[in-house]
LOKE-688186 format. One record per residue (C-alpha): residue number from 0; chain; residue in three letters; x, y negated, z. Coordinates in nm, 3 decimals, padded with zeros to 5 digits. Each point is the difference from the previous one (the first is absolute). Layout:
// residues N
{num NUM&cadena A&residuo ala&x X&y Y&z Z} $
...
//
This chain:
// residues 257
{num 0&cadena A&residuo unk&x 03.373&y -03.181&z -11.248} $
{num 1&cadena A&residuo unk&x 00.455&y 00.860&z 00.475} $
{num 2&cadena A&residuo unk&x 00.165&y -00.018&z 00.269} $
{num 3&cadena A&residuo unk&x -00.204&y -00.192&z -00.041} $
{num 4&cadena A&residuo unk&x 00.356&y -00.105&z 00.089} $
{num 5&cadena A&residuo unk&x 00.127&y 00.350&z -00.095} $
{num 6&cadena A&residuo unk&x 00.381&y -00.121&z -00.052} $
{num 7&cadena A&residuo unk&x 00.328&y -00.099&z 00.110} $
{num 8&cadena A&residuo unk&x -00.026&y -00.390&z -00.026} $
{num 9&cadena A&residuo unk&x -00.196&y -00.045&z 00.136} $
{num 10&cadena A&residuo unk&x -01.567&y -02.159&z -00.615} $
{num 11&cadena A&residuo unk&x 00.292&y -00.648&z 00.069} $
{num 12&cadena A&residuo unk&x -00.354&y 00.053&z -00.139} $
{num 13&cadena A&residuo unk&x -00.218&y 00.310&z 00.031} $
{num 14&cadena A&residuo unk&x 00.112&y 00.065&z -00.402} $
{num 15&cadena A&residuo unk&x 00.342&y -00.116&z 00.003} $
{num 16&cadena A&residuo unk&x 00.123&y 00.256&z -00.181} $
{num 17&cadena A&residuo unk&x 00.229&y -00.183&z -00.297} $
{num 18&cadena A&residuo unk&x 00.263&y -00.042&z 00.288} $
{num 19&cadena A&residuo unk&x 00.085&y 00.348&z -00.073} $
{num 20&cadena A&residuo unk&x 00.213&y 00.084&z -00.276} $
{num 21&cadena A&residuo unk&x -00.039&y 00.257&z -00.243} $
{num 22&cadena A&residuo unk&x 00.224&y 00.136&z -00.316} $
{num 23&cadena A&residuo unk&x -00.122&y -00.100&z -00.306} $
{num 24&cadena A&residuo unk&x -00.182&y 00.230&z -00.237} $
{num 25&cadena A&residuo unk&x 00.030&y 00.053&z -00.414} $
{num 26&cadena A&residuo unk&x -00.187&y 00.260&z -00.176} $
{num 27&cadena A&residuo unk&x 00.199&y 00.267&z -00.181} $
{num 28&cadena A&residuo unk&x -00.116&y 00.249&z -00.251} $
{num 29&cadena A&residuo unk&x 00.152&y 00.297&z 00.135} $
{num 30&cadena A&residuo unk&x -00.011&y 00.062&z 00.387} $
{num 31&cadena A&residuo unk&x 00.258&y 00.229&z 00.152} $
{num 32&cadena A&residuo unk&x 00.060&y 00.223&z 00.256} $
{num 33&cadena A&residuo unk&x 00.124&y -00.198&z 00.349} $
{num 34&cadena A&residuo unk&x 00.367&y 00.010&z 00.006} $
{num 35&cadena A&residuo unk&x 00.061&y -00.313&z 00.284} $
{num 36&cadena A&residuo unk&x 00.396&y -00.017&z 00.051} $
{num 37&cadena A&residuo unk&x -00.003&y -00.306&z -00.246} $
{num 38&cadena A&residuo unk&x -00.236&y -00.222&z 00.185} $
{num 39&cadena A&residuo unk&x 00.087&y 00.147&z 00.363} $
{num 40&cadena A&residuo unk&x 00.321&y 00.148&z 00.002} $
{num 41&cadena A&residuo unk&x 00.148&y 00.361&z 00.036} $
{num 42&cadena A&residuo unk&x -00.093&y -00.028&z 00.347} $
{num 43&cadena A&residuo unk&x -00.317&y -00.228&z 00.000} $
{num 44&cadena A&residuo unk&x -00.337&y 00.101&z 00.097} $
{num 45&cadena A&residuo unk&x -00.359&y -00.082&z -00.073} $
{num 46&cadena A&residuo unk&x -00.249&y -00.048&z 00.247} $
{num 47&cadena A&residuo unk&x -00.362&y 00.023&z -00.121} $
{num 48&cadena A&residuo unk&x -00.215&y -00.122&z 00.237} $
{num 49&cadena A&residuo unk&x -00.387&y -00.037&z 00.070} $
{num 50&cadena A&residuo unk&x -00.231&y -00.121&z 00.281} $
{num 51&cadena A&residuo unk&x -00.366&y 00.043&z 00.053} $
{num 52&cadena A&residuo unk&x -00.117&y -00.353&z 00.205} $
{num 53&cadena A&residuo unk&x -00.318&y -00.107&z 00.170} $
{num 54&cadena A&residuo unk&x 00.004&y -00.217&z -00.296} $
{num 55&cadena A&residuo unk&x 00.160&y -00.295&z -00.214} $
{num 56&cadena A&residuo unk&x 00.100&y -00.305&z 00.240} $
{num 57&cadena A&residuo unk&x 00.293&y -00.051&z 00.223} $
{num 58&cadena A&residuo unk&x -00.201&y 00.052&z 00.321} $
{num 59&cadena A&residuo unk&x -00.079&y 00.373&z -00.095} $
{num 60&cadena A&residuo unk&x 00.205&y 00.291&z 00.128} $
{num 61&cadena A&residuo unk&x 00.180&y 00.280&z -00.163} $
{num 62&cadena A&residuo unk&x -00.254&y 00.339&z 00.044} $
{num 63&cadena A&residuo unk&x 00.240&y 00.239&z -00.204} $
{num 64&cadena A&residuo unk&x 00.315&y -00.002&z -00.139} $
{num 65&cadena A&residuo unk&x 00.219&y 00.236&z -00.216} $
{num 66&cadena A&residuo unk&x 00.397&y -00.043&z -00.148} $
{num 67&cadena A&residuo unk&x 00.146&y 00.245&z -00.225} $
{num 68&cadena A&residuo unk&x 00.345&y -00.041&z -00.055} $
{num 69&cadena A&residuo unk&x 00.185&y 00.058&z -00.394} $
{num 70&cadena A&residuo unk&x 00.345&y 00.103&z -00.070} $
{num 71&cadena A&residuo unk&x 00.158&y -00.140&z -00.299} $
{num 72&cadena A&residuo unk&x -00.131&y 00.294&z -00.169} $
{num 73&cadena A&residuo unk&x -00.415&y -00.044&z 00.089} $
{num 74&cadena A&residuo unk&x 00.050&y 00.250&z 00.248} $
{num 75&cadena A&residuo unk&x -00.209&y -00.042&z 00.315} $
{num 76&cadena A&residuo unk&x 00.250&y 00.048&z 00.322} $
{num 77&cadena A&residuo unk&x -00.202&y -00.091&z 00.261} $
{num 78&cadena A&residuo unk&x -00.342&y -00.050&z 00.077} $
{num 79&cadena A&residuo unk&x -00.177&y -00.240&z 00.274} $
{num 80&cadena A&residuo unk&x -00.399&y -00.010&z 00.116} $
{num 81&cadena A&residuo unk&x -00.229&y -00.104&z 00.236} $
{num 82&cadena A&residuo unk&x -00.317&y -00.155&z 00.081} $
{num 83&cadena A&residuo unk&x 00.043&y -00.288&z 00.167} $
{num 84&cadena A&residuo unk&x -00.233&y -00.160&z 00.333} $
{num 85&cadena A&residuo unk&x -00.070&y -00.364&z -00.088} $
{num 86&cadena A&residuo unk&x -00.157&y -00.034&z 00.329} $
{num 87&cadena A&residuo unk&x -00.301&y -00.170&z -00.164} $
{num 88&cadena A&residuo unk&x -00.288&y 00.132&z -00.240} $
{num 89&cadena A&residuo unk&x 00.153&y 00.217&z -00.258} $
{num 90&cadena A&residuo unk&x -00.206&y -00.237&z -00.286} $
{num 91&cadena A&residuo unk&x -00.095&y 00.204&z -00.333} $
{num 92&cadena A&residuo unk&x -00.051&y 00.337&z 00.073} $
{num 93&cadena A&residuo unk&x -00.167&y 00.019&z -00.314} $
{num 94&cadena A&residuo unk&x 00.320&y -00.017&z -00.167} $
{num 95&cadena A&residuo unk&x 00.319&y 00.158&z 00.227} $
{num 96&cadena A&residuo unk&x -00.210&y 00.233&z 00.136} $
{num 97&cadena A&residuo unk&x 00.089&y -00.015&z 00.372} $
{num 98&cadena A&residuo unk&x -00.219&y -00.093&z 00.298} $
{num 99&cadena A&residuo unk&x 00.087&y -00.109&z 00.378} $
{num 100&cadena A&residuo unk&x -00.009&y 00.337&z 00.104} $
{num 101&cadena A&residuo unk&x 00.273&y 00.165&z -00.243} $
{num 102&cadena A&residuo unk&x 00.220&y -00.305&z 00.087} $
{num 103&cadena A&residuo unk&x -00.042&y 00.082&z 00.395} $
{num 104&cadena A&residuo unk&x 00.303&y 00.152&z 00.021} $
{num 105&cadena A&residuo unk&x 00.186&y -00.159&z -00.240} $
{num 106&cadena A&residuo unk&x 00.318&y -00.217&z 00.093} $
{num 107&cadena A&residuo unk&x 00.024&y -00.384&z -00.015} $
{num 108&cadena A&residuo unk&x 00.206&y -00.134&z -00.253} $
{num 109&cadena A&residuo unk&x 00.234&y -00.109&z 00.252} $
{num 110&cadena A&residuo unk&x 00.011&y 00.312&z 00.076} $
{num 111&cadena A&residuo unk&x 00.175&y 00.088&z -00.355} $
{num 112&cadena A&residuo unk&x 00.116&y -00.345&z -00.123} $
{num 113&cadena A&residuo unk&x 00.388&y 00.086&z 00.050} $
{num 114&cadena A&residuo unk&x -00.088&y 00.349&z -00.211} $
{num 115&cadena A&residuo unk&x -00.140&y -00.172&z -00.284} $
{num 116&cadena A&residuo unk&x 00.215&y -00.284&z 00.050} $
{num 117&cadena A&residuo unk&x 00.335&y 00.262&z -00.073} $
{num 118&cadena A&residuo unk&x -00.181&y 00.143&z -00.312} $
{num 119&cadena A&residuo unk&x -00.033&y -00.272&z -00.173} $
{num 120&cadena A&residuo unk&x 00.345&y -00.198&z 00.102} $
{num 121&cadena A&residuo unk&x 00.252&y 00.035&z -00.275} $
{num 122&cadena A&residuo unk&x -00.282&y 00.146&z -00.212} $
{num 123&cadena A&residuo unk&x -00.157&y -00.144&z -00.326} $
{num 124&cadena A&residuo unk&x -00.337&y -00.011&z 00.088} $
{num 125&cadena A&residuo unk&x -00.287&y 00.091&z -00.219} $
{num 126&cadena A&residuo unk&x -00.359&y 00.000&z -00.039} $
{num 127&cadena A&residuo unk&x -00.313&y -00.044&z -00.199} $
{num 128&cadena A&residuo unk&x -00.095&y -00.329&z 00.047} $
{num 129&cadena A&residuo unk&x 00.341&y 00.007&z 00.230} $
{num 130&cadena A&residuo unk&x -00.072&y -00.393&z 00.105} $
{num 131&cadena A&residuo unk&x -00.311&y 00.107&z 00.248} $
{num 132&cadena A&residuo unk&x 00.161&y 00.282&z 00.192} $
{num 133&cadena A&residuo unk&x 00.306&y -00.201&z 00.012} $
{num 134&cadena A&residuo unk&x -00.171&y -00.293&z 00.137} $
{num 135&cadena A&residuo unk&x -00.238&y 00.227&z 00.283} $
{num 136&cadena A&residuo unk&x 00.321&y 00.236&z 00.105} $
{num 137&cadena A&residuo unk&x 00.211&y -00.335&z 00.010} $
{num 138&cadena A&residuo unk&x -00.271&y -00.210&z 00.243} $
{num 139&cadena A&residuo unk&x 00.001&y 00.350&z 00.246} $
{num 140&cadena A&residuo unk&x 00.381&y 00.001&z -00.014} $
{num 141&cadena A&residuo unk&x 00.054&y -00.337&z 00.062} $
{num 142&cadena A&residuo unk&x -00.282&y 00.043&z 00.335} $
{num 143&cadena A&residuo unk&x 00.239&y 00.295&z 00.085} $
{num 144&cadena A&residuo unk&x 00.307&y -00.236&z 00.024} $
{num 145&cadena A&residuo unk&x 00.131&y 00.103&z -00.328} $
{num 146&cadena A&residuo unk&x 00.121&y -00.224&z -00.277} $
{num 147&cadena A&residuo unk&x -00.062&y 00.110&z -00.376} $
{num 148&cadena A&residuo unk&x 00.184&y -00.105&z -00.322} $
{num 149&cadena A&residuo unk&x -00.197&y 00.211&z -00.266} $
{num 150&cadena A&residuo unk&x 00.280&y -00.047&z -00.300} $
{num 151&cadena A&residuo unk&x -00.204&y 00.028&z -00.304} $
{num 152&cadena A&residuo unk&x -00.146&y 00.313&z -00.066} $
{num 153&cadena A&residuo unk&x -00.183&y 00.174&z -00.291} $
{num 154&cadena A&residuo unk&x -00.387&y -00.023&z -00.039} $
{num 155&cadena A&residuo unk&x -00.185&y 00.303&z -00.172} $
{num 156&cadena A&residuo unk&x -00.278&y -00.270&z 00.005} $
{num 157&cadena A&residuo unk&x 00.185&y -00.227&z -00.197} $
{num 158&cadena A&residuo unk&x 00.072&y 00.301&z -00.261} $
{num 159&cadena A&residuo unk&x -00.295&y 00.124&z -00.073} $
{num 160&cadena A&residuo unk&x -00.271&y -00.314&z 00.049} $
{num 161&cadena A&residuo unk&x -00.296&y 00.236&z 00.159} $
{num 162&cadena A&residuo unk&x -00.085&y 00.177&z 00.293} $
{num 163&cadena A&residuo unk&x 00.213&y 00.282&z 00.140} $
{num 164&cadena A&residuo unk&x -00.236&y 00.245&z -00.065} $
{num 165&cadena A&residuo unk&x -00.113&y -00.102&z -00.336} $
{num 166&cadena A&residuo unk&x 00.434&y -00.035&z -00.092} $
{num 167&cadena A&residuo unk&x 00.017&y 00.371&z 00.111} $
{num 168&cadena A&residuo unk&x -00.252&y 00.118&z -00.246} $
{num 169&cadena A&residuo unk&x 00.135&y -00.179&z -00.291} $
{num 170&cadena A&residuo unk&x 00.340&y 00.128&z 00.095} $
{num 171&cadena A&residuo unk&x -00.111&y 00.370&z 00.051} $
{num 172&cadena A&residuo unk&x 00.074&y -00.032&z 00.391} $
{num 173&cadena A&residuo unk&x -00.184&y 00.191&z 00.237} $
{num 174&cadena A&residuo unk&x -00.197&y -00.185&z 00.231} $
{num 175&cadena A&residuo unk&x -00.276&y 00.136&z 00.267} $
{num 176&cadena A&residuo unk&x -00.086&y -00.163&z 00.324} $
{num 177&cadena A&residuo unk&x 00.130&y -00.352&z -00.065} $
{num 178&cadena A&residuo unk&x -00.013&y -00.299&z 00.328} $
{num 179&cadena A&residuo unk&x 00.197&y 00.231&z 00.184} $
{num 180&cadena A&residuo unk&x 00.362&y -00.135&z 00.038} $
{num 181&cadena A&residuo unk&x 00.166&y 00.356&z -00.067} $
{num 182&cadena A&residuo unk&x -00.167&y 00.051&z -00.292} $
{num 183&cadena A&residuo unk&x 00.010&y -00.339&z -00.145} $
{num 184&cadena A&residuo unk&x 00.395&y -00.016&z 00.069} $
{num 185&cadena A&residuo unk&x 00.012&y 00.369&z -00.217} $
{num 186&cadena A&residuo unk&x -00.191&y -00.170&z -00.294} $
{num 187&cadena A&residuo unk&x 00.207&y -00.341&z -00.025} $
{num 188&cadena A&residuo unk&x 00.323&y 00.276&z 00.038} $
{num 189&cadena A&residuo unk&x -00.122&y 00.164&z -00.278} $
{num 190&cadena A&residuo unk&x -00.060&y -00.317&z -00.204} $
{num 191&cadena A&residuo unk&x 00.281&y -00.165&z 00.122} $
{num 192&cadena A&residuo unk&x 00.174&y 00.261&z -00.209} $
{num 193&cadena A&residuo unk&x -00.170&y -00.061&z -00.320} $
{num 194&cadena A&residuo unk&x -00.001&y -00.351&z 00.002} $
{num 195&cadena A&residuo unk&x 00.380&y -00.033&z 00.082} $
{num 196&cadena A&residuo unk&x 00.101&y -00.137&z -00.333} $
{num 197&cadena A&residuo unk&x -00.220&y -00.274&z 00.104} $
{num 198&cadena A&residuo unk&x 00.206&y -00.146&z 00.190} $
{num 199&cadena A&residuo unk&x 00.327&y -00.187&z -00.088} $
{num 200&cadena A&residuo unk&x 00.205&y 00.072&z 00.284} $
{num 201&cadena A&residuo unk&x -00.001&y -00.347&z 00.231} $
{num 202&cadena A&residuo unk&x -00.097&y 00.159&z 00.332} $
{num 203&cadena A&residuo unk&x 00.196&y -00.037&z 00.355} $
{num 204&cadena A&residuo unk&x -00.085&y 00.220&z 00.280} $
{num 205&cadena A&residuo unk&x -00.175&y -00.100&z 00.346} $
{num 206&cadena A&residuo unk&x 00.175&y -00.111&z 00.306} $
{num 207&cadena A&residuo unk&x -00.154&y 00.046&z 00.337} $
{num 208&cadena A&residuo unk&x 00.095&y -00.067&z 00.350} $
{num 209&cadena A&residuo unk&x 00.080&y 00.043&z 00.281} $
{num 210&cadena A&residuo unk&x 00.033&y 00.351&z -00.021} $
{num 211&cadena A&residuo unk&x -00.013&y 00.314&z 00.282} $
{num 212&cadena A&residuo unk&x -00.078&y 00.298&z 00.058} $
{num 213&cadena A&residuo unk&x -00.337&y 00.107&z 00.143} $
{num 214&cadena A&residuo unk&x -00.207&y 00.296&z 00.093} $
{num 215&cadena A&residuo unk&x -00.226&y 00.124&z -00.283} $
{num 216&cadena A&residuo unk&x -00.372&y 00.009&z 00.044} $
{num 217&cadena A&residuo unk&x -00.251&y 00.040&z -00.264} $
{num 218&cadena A&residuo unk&x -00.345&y 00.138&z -00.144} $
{num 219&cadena A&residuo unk&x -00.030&y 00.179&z -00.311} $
{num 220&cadena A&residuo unk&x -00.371&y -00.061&z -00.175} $
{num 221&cadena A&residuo unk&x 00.009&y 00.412&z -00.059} $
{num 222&cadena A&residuo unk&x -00.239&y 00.156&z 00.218} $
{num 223&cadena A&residuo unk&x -00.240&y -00.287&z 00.074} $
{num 224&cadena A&residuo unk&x -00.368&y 00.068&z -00.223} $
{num 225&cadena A&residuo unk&x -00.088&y -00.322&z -00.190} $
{num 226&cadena A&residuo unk&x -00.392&y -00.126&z -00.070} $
{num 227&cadena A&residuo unk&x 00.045&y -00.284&z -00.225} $
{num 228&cadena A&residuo unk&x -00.334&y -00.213&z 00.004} $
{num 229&cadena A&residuo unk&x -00.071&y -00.133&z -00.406} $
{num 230&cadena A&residuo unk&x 00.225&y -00.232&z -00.153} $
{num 231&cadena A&residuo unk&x -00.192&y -00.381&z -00.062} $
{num 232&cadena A&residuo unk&x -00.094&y -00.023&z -00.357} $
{num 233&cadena A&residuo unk&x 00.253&y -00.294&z -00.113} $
{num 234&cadena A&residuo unk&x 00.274&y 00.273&z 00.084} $
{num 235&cadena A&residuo unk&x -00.065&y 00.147&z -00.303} $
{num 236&cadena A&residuo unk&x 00.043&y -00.304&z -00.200} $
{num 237&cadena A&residuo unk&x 00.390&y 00.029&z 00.037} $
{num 238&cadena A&residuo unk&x 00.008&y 00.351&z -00.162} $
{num 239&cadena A&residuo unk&x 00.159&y 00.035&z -00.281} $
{num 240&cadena A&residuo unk&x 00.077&y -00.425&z -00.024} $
{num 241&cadena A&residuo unk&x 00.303&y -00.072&z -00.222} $
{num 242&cadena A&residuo unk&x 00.162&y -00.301&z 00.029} $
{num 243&cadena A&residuo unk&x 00.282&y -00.227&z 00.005} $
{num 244&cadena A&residuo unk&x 00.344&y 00.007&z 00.158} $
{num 245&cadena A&residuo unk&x -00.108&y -00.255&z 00.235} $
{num 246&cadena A&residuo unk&x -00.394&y 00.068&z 00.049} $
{num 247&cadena A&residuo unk&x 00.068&y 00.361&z 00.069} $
{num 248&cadena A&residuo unk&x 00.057&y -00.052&z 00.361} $
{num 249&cadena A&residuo unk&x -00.346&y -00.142&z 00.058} $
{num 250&cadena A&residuo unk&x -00.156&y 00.267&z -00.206} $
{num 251&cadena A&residuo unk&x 00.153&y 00.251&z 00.235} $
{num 252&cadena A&residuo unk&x -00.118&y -00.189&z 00.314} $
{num 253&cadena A&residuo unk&x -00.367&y -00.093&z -00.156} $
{num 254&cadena A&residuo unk&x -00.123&y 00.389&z 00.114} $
{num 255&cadena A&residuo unk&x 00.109&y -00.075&z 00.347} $
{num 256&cadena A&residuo unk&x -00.102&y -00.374&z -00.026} $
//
């Protein structure tokens, strides 16, 4: 995974994804509610993002995208959506659940690049399975003229070793109508609160630029009917796959893959 901007403020190889940097996880016995100002700072923020792609590699395009901002408290103070026109074949319908048409009006991500670009500057960023979106929102920034220094951020992925919807049930997080960026960003919120004792406090926030201002266009999945066609049978052998800290990733990709 608003205004759909409703605020204010406003893959070297195809799997190069070690380049990215990620806090380090240990296990505790006895999660805790998300209080962030000793990682982040009084005034620091968390931006959980997600993306929806036309699939794995560095040559596919960006279909969705979604950012919800923290406070230092877990509290969500802003909100940013929109599909996304890759201006190519939207790939696995099957999965994101969008088709040419509801992407006809959608903007480019040129189009939005300087929006997302100021959401996640001076932001920890966050994610499940973090690396990926990192990497596919990093290769459209950079083709928008913007340079990206992620910082190291915090990986619900790393946490919990499984698949974001199979971490939400064992966490007691509610989770209906997953592969869409919104919703997805909501669930590894929600986890990223849980989990926080995981994490042992080494992250930096992300620096972006050039920055500007620009006019704000985008297109909110609400209204659009979907008709997902069946998922391929080896999807389902990712369900419910627990593994290690450092196999997890490809678990989470294998449904797509």
């Amino acid at each position: 995974m608003a205004m759909v901007g409703r605020s204010a403020v406003d893959r070297s190889n195809d799997r190069g994804n070690d380049a990215i940097p990620i806090a380090s996880a240990t296990v505790p016995r006895n999660p805790r509610r998300a209080v962030w100002e000793h990682l982040i700072g009084r005034d620091g923020r968390i931006a959980v993002i997600d993306v929806e792609t036309t699939g794995l590699y560095n040559v596919d395009r960006i279909v969705e995208v979604a950012i919800l901002t923290l406070d230092c408290e877990g509290n969500v103070c802003d909100q940013f959506e929109t599909m996304v026109q890759p201006l190519r074949d939207v790939g696995a319908t099957w999965i994101h659940g969008l088709d040419a048409g509801m992407l006809r009006g959608a903007p480019t991500f040129a189009d939005v690049a300087q929006h997302v670009a100021a959401r996640v500057d001076g932001a920890v960023v966050a994610g499940h399975n973090v690396r990926f979106d990192m990497r596919m929102i990093g290769n459209e920034l950079t083709a928008a003229g913007i340079d990206i220094d992620w910082g190291l951020g915090l990986d619900t992925l790393r946490a919990t070793r499984c698949k974001l919807e199979v971490a939400c049930a064992e966490h007691g997080i509610e989770f209906v109508g997953g592969h869409r960026a919104l919703v997805d960003a909501r669930a590894t919120a929600d986890l990223l609160e849980v989990t926080r004792p995981f994490y042992d406090g080494a992250c930096t926030p992300a620096i972006a630029r050039p920055l500007h201002v620009s006019p704000l266009r985008v297109c909110p999945r609400e209204g659009h009917t979907e008709a997902l066609p069946p998922a391929p049978y080896l999807a389902a052998l990712a369900r419910g796959v627990h593994s290690s800290v450092d196999v997890a990733p490809y678990v989470q990709l294998l449904g797509v893959a």
